[in-house]
C-alpha positions in Angstrom: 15.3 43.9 27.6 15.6 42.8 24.1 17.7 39.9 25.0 14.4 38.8 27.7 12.0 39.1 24.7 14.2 36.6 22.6 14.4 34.3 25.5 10.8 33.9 26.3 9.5 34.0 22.2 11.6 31.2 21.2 10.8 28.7 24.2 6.4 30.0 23.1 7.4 29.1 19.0 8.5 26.2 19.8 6.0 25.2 22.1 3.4 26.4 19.6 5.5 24.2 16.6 5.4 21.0 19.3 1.9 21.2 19.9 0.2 22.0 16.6 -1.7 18.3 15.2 1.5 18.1 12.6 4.4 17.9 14.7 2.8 16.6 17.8 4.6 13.5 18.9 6.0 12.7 15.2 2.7 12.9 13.8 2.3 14.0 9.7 -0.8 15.3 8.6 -2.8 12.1 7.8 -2.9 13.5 3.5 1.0 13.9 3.4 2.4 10.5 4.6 3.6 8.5 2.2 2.1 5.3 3.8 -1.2 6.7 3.7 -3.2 5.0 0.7 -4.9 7.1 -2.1 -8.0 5.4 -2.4 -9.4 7.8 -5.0 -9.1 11.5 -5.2 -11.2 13.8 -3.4 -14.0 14.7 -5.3 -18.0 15.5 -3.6 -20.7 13.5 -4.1 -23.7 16.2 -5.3 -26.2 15.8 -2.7 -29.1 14.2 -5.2 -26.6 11.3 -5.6 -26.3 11.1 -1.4 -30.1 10.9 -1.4 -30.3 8.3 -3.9 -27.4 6.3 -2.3 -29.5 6.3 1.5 -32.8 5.4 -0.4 -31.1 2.5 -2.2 -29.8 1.4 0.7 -33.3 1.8 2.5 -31.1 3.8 5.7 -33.8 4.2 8.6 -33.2 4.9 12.4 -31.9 1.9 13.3 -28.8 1.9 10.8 -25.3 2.7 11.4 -23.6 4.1 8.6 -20.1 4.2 7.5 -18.9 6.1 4.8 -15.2 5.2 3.6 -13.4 8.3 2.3 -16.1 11.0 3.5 -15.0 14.0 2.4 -17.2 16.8 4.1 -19.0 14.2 5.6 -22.0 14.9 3.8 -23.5 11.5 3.7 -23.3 10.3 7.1 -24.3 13.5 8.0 -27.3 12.8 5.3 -28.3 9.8 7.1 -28.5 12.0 10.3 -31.0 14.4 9.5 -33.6 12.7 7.0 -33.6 9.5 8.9 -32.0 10.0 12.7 -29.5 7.6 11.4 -25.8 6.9 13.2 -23.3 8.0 11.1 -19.2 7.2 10.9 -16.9 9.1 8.5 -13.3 8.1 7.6 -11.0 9.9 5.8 -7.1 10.3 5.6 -7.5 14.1 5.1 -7.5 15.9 8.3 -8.6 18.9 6.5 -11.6 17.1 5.2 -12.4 16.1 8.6 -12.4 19.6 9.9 -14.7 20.2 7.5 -17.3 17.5 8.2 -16.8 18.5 12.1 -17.6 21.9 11.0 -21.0 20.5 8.1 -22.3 18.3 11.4 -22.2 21.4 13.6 -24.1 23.5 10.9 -27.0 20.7 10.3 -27.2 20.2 13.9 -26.5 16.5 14.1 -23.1 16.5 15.6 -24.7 14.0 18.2 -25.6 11.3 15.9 -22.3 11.3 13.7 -18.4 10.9 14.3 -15.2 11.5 12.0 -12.3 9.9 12.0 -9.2 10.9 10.6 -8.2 7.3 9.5 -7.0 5.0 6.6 -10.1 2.9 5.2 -7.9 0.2 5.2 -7.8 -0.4 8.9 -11.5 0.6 9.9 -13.4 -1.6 11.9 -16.8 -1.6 10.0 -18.3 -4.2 12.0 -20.8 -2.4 13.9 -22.2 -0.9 10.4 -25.5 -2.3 8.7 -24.6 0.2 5.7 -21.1 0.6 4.3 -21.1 3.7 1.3 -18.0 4.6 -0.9 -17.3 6.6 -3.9 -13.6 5.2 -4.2 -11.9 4.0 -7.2 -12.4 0.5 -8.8 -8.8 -1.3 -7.5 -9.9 0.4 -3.6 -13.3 -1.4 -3.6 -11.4 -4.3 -4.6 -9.0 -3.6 -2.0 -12.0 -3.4 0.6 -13.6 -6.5 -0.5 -11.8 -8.7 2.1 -12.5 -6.3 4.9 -15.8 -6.2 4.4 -16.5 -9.5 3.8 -14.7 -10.3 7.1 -16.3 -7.5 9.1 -19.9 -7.2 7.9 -23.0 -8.7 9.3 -25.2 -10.4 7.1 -27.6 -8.5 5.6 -25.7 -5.6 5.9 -26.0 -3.4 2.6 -22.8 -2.0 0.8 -23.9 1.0 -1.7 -20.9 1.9 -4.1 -21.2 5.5 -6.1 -19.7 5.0 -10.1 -17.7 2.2 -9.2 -18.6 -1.4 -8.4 -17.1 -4.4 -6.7 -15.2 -6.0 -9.0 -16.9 -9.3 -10.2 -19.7 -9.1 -7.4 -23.0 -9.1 -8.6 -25.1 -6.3 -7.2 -28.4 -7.1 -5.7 -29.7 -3.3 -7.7 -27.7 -1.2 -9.9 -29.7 2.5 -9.7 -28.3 4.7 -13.3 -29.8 7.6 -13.6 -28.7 11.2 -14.7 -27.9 14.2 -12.2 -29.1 17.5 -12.6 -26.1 18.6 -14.9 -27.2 15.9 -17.3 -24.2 13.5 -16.2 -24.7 9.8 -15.8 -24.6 8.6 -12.7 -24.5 4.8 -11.2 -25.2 3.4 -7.9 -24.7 -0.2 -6.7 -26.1 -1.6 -3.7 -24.1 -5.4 -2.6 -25.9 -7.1 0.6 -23.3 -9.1 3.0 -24.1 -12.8 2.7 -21.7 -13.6 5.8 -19.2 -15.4 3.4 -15.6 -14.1 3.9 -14.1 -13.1 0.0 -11.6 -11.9 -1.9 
């Protein structure tokens, strides 16, 4: 009998190691392979500054937003409920975007947004008409080309702390938060001309 219960619980562990998201077919979590960029390290965007971002970049209805390296998701889902916006969210974390799944869910707009767990590197932002970040300087520089490439003109790009490199923003917002800290917005508009 003992033997019979040995027989049957290590065919169900292994089954249970095989098909949990890490070890399915090869797969690391997205946050623990080495090929998976850093872009900046995960830290939330207080919800004032997520306000200020979507009314700097004038979000209504009819936008598509994509936010590179989303976190909880908090400003696509942002753009959901005050405006009715679409919203995208990328991040390499699957963790992170458990938790956005989970932040959609709770503010009821899991219809209008999507996560992806997915390097920013290789996401097609072409269907966006607003592209946010709150990445480090050498990632937005990184981005540059991809957005250039990808974006529609007219398409607005709205960077939290950290600019473009040697682009010259259409506004710069810089005000302080409620804890007193400066904070510094930059909206960028796409022109249609592919750059470095």
């Amino acid at each position: 009998m003992l033997s019979d219960m040995f027989r049957f619980a290590l065919p169900l562990s292994l089954a249970v190691l095989v098909t949990s998201g890490s070890v399915l077919a090869g797969q690391v979590p997205a946050a623990k392979r080495p090929d998976a960029p850093q872009l900046a390290p995960y830290v939330p965007t207080p919800h004032e500054v997520v306000d200020r971002m979507l009314v700097l970049a004038g979000v209504t209805k009819a936008d598509v937003v994509i936010d590179l390296g989303c976190g909880d998701g908090r400003i696509p889902i942002a753009a959901a409920k005050q405006y009715g916006a679409r919203g995208i969210g990328v991040d390499i974390d699957p963790q992170r975007i458990a938790e956005a799944n989970a932040n959609a869910k709770v503010a009821g707009v899991e219809h209008l947004v999507t996560f992806k767990l997915q390097d920013a590197m290789k996401t097609d932002v072409s269907g966006a008409s607003v592209v946010t970040t709150y990445l480090l300087s050498a990632s937005n520089l990184k981005l540059r080309p991809l957005l250039t490439a990808q974006l529609r003109p007219g398409s607005r790009i709205v960077a939290h702390s950290f600019g473009m490199g040697d682009w010259t923003p259409e506004k710069v917002d810089s005000f302080a938060d409620a804890e007193g800290r400066t904070r510094m917005l930059f909206l960028y508009r796409a022109d249609g001309q592919v750059r470095q």
